[in-house]
MARSE-479326 format. One record per residue (C-alpha): residue in one letter; x, y, z; residue number from 1. Coordinates in steps of 0.05 Angstrom, whole numbers, plus 5000, padded with zeros to 4 digits. Last residue first. Example, Ala and Ser with C-alpha at 12.3 -4.5 7.8 and 13.67 -1.06 7.14 Angstrom:
// residues 2
<"S"; <5273; 4979; 5143>; 2> <"A"; <5246; 4910; 5156>; 1> 
This chain:
// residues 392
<"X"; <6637; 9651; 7977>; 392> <"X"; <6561; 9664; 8004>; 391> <"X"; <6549; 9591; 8035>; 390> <"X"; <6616; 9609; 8083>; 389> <"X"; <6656; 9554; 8085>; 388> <"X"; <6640; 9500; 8150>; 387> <"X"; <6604; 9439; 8108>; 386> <"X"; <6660; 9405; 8115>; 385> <"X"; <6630; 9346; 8155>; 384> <"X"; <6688; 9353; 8203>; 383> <"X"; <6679; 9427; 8202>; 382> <"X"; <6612; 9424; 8206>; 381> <"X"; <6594; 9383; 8268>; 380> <"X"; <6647; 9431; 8308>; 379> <"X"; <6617; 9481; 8286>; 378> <"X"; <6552; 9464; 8311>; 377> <"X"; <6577; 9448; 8373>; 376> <"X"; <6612; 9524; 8374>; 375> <"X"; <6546; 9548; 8363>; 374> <"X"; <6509; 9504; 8417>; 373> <"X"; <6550; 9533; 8467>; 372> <"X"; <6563; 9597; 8442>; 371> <"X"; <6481; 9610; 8466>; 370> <"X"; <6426; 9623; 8413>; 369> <"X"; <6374; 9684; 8441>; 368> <"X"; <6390; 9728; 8390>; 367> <"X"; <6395; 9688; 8332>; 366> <"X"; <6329; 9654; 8354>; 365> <"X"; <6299; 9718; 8360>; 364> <"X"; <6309; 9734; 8285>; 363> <"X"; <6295; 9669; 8268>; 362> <"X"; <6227; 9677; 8294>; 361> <"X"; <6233; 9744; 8257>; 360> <"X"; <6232; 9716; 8193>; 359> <"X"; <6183; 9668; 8198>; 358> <"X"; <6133; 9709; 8222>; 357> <"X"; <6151; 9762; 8164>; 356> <"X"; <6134; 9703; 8117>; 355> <"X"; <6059; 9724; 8099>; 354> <"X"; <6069; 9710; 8028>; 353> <"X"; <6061; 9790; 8007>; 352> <"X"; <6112; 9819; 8063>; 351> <"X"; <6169; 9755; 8039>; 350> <"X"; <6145; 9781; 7959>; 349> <"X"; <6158; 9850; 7979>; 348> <"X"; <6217; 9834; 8012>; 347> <"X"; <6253; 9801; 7953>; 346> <"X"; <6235; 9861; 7904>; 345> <"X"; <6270; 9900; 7944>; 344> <"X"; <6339; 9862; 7946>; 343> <"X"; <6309; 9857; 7865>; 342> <"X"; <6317; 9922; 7859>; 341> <"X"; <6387; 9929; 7892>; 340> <"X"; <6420; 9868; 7856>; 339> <"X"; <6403; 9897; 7783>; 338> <"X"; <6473; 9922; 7779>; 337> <"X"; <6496; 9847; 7777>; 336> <"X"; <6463; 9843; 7705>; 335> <"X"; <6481; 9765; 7676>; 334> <"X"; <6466; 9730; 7746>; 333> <"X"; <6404; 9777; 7767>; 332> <"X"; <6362; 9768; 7713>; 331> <"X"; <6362; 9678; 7746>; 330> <"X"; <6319; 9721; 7806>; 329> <"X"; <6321; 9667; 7865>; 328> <"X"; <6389; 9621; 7838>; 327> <"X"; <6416; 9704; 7827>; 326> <"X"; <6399; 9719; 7904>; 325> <"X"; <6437; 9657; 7923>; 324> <"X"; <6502; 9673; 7891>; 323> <"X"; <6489; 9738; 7903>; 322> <"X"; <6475; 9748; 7982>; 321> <"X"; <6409; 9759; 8012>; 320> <"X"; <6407; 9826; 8044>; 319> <"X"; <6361; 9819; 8102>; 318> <"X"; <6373; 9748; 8121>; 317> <"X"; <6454; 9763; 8106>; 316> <"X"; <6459; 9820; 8146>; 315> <"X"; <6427; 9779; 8200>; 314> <"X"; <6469; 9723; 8196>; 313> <"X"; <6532; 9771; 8200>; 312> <"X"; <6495; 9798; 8269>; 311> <"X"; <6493; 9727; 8298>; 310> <"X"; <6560; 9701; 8277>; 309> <"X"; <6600; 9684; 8219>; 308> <"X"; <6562; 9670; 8156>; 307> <"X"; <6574; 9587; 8160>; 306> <"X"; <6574; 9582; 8232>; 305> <"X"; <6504; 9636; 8248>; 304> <"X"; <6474; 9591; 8186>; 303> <"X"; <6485; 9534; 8222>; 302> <"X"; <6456; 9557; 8288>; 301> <"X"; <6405; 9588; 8245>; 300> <"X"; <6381; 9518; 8227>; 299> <"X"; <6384; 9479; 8278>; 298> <"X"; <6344; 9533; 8329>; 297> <"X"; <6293; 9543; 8263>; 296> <"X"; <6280; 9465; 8266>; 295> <"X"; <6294; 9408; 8211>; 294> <"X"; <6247; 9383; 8161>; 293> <"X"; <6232; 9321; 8177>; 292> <"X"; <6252; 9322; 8259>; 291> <"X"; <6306; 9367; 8272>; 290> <"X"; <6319; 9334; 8346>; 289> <"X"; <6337; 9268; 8313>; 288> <"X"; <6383; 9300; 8261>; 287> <"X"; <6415; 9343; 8311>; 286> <"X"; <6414; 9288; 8361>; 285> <"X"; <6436; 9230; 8317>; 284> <"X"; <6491; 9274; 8282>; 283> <"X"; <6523; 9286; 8344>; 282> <"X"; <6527; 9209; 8359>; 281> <"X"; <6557; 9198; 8287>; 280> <"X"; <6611; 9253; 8308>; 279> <"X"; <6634; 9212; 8376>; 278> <"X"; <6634; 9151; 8334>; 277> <"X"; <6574; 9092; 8348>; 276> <"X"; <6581; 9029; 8340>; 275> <"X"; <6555; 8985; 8274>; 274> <"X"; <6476; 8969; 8280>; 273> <"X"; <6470; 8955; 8215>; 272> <"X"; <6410; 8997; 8197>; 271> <"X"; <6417; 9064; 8247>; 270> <"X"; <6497; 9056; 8259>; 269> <"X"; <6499; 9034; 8187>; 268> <"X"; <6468; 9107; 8159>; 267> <"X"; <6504; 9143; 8222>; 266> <"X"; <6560; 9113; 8180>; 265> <"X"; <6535; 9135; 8109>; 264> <"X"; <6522; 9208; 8126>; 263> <"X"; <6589; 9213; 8158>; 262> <"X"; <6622; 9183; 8089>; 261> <"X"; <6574; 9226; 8051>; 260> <"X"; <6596; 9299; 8087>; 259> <"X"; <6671; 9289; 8078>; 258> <"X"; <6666; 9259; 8009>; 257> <"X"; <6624; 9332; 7989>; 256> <"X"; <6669; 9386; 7958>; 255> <"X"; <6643; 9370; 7892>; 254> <"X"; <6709; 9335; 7864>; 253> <"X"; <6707; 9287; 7929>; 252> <"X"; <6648; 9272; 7917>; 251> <"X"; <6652; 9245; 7842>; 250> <"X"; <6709; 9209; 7856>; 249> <"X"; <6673; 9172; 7919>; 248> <"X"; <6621; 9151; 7876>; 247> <"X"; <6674; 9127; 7817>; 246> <"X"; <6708; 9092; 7860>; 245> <"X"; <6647; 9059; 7898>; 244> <"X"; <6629; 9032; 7831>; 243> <"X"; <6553; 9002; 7841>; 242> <"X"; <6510; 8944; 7844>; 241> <"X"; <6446; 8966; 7886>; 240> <"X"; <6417; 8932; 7952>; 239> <"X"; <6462; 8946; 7998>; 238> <"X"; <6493; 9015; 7993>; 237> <"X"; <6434; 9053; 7958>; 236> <"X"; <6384; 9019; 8009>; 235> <"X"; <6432; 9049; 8061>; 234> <"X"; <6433; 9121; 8037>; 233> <"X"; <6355; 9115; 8024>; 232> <"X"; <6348; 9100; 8100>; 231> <"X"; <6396; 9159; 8108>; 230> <"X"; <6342; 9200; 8071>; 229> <"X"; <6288; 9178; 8112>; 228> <"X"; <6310; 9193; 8180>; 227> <"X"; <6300; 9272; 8172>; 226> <"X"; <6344; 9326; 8137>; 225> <"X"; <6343; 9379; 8194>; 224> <"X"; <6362; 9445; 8203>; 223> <"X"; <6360; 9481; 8128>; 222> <"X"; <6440; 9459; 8128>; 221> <"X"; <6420; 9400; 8142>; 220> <"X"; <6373; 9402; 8086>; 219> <"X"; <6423; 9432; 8029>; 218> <"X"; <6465; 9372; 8054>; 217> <"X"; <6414; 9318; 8045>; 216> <"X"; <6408; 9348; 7974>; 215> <"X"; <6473; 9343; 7958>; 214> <"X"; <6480; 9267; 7978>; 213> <"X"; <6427; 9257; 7943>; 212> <"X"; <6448; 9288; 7886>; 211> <"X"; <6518; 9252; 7886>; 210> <"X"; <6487; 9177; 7894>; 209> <"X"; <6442; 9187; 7832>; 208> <"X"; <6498; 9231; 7791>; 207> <"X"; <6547; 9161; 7821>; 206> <"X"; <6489; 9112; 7797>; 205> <"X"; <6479; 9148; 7734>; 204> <"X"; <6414; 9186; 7716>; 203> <"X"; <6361; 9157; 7683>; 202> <"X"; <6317; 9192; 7631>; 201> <"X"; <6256; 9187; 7602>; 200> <"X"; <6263; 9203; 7531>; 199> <"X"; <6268; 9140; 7494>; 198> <"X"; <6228; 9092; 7534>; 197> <"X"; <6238; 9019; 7531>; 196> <"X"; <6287; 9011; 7586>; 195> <"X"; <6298; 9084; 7616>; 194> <"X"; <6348; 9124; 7563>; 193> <"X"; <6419; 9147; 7596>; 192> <"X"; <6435; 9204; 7637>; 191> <"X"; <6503; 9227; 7658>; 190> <"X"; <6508; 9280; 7620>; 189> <"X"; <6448; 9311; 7634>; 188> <"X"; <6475; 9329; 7701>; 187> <"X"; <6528; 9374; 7673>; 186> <"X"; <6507; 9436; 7713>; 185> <"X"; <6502; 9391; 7779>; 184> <"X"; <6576; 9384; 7779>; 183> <"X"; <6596; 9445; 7774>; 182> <"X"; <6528; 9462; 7817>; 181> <"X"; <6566; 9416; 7871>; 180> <"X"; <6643; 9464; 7870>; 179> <"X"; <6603; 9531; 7878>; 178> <"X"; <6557; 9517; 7932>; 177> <"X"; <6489; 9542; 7924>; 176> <"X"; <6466; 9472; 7911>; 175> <"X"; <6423; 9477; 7843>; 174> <"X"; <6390; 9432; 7803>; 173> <"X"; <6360; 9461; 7742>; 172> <"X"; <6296; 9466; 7708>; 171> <"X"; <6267; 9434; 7773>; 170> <"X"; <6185; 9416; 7764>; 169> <"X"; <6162; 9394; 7831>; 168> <"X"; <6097; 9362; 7824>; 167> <"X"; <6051; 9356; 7876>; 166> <"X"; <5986; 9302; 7880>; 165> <"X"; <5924; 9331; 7890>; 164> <"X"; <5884; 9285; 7845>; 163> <"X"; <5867; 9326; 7791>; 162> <"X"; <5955; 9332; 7790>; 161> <"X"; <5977; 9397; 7812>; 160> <"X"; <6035; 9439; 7795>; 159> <"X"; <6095; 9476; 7818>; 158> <"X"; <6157; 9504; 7782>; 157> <"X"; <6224; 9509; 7805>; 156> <"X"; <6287; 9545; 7776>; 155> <"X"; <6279; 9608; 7816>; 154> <"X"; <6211; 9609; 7843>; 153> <"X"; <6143; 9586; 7794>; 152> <"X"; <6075; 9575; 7824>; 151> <"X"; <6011; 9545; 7816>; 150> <"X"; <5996; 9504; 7750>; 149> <"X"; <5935; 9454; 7757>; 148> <"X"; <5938; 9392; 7720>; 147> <"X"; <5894; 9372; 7675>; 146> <"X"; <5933; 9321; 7629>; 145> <"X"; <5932; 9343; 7566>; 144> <"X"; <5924; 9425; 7573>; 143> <"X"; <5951; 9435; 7641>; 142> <"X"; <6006; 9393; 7646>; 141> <"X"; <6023; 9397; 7562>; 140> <"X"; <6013; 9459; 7564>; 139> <"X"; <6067; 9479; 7629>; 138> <"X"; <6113; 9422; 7590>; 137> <"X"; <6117; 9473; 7532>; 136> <"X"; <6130; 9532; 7575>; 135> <"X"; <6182; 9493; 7610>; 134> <"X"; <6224; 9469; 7548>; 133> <"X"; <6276; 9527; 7551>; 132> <"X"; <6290; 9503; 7616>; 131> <"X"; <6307; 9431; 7606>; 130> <"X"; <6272; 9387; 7649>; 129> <"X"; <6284; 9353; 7724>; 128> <"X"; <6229; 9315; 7757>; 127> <"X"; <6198; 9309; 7829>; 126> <"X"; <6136; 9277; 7847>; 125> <"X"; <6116; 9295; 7904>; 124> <"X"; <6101; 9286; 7991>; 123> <"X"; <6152; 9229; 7976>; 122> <"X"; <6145; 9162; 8021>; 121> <"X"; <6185; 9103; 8007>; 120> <"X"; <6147; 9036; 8044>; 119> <"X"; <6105; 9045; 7979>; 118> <"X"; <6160; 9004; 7940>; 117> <"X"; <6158; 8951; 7982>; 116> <"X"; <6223; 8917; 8001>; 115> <"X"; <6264; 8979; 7982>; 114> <"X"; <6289; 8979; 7915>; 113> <"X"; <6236; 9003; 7871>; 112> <"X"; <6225; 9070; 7919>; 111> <"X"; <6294; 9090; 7896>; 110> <"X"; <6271; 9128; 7834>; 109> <"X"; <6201; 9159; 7837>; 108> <"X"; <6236; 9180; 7911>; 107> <"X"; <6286; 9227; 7888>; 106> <"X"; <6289; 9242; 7812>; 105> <"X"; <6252; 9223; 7745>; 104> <"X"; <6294; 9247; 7688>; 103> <"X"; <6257; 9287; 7628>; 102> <"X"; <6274; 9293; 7555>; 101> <"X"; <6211; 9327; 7512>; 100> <"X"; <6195; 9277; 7455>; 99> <"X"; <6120; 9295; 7460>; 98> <"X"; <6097; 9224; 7467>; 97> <"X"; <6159; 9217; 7524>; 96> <"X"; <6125; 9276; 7555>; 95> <"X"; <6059; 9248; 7553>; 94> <"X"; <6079; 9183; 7574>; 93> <"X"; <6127; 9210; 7630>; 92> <"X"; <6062; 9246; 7662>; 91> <"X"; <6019; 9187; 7668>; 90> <"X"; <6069; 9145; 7693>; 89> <"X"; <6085; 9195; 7746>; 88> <"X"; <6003; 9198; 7754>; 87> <"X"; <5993; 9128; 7773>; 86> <"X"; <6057; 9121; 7813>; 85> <"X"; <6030; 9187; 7855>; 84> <"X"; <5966; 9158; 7865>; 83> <"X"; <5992; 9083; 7881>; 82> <"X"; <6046; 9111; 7929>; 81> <"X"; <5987; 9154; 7966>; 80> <"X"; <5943; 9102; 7977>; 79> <"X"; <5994; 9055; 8005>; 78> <"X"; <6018; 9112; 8045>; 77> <"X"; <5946; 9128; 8068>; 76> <"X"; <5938; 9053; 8091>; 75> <"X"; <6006; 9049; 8126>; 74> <"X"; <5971; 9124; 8168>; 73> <"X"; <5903; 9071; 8174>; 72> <"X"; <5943; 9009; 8215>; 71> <"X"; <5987; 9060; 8249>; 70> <"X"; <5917; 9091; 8278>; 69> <"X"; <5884; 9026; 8292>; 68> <"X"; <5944; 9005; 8331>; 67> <"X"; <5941; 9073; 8376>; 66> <"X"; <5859; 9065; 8384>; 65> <"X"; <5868; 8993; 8408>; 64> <"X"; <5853; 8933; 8367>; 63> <"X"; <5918; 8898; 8374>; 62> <"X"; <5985; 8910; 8335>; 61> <"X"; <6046; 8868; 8359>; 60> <"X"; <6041; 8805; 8317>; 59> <"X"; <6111; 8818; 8284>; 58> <"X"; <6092; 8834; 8220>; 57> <"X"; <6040; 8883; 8244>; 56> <"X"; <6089; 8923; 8285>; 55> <"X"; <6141; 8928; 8222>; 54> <"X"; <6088; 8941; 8177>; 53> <"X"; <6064; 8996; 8229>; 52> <"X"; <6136; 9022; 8232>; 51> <"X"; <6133; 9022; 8153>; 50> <"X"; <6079; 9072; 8159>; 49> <"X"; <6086; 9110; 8217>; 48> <"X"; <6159; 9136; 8179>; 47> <"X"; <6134; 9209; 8168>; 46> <"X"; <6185; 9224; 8227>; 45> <"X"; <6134; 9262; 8263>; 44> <"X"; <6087; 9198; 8247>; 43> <"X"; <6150; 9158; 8278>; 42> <"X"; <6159; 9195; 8346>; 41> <"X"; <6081; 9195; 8359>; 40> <"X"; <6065; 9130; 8345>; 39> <"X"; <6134; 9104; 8388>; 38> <"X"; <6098; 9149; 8437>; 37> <"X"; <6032; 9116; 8438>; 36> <"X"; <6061; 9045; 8435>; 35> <"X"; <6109; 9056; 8488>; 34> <"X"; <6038; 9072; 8539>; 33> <"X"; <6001; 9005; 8509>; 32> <"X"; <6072; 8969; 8526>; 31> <"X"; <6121; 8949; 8470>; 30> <"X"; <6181; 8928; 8515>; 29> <"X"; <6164; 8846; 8511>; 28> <"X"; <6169; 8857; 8438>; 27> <"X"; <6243; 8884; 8451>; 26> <"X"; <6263; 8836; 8490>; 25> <"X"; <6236; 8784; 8445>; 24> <"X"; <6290; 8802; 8386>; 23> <"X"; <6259; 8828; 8324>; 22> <"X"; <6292; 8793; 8268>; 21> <"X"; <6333; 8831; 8210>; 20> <"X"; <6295; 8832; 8148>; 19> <"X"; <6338; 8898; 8128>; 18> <"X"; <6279; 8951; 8121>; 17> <"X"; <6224; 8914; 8161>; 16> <"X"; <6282; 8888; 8215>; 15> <"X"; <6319; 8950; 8213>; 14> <"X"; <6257; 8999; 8221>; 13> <"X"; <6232; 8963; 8284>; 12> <"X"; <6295; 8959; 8319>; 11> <"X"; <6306; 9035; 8301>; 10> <"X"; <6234; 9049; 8321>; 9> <"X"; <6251; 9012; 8393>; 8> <"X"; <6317; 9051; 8395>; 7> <"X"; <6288; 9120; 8395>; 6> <"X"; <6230; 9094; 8443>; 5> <"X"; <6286; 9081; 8494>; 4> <"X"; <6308; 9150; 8477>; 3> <"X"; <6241; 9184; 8496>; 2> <"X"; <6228; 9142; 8557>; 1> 
């Protein structure tokens, strides 16, 4: 039943995302009992809400618990787009009144393209600033607007609308890949002024298309990326003017062409219903069985691949290596001596925040993972090439 259910959310998807029409074979498969799974399946995809739209456009939502349910989770993402819209806008006025340069990322972009822009979920509001401008914005958050400040790790800093809406302040957009954060490090030039505003920032269609593309890697690569960032990859292809060229250029120079052409076919096979390729089907299943956020068997069998079996991935849990240590503790980068303390410092802070569960659930993972799955995996990641070691 499960992957009959698979298709019947894709079917649904396509024809709210792409206007495609539901065929009456698949109406006539929507059953109380498919209605309860296909609920299930898309809330753990955070995608309930535009299946619901999907249902409800096509006459296929009754007054039964399950339809009540999609009806109030499409609801709560209306809700939630109009909060977090509400306080972006908010938030760019009073930086743009304090002439402090800022560029709107993720979802606050490419929500305006899809048919309704609360059919894009984000759990945030994400936006990138210059570092030595942090304190200041911290004020102006708290001070101005009333936000509450919680946390700050590596180059990311955490607040709190009154309203309980997240924002993810990035001082710097990092990959942990050598070749991307060359790329990433000159992000600000390839901004340009949002219409009317002076210090709100757009980035350029191929920095747009190269982030995301980097991002969804850093995620697979955490076990998972989701659906929703290949339904962005498709939106990106169809419904936007862009230079392909200069794209593919851009890709290619950060290591990453392999990985976004891959990421745009299982993008088609989902929304255009092209034909599957033997690597697009692999890609369904790990992406499928990672769910949102990707699992801990996904994810150390990646990390097993890229540091070179089980007891390499250990060392490298335990001892975290530099060029990801020094994106954790930025004191590290210019004083490589100080690696030891802050190796120290690290498990403290993993002791403190309750993440020694975490840690060794992946350490019995990595023990229990078969050569099967890891020689799949590699497999996956040498034709995405995403196979070189994360620590080179």
């Amino acid at each position: 039943m499960q992957n009959q259910v698979q298709t019947i959310m894709f079917d649904l998807l396509r024809s709210e995302l792409c206007g495609t029409n539901l065929d009456e074979e698949t109406k006539n498969l929507i059953t109380p009992e498919i209605l309860l799974v296909l609920y299930k399946l898309s809330k753990a995809h955070d995608l309930a809400h535009l299946v619901a739209q999907a249902l409800d456009t096509n006459g296929l939502l009754d007054d039964s618990k399950v339809a009540n349910q999609f009806r109030a989770t499409r609801n709560l993402a209306i809700y939630r787009y109009e909060q977090i819209n509400y306080d972006l806008q908010a938030i760019c006025e009073a930086l743009e009144d304090a002439q402090i340069e800022h560029i709107p990322l993720k979802g606050s972009v490419i929500r305006k393209y899809y048919p309704e822009p609360w059919m894009r979920t984000s759990c945030d509001i994400d936006l990138l600033v210059h570092e030595e401008q942090v304190k200041q914005i911290k004020r102006i958050f708290q001070d101005k607007l009333g936000c509450e400040y919680k946390s700050s790790w590596a180059y990311e800093h955490s607040f709190y609308t009154p309203a309980g809406v997240h924002i993810e302040l990035h001082s710097s957009l990092r990959a942990e890949r050598a070749k991307e954060d060359a790329i990433l490090n000159d992000v600000w030039k390839y901004t340009q002024p949002l219409d009317g505003k002076k210090y709100t920032k757009n980035l350029a269609d191929e920095m747009y298309y190269f982030y995301h593309c980097s991002h969804m890697a850093k995620h697979f690569e955490s076990g998972g990326c989701g659906i929703r960032p290949f339904m962005d990859i498709w939106i990106l292809n169809h419904k936007l003017s862009f230079d392909k060229e200069r794209r593919y250029e851009l890709l290619k120079a950060g290591d990453l062409l392999s990985f976004a052409v891959a990421m745009e076919k299982l993008a088609e096979v989902w929304f255009s219903g092209e034909e599957h390729t033997e690597l697009s089907k692999n890609l369904e299943q790990f992406i499928l069985f990672g769910g949102v956020y990707g699992t801990v068997e996904n994810r150390v069998a990646v990390q097993q691949t890229q540091k070179g079996g089980k007891f390499k991935y250990i060392l490298s849990r335990i001892f975290l290596p530099y060029n990801q240590l020094k994106i954790v503790y930025p004191a590290v980068e210019k004083r490589k001596w100080l690696m030891p303390f802050y190796q120290i410092r690290r498990w403290f802070y993993l002791f403190h925040k309750g993440k020694v569960k975490k840690s060794l659930r992946e350490v019995s993972v990595n023990q229990k993972s078969d050569g099967q799955q890891t020689k799949k995996i590699q497999s996956i990641l040498r034709e995405l090439g995403l196979n070189k070691k994360t620590d080179e």
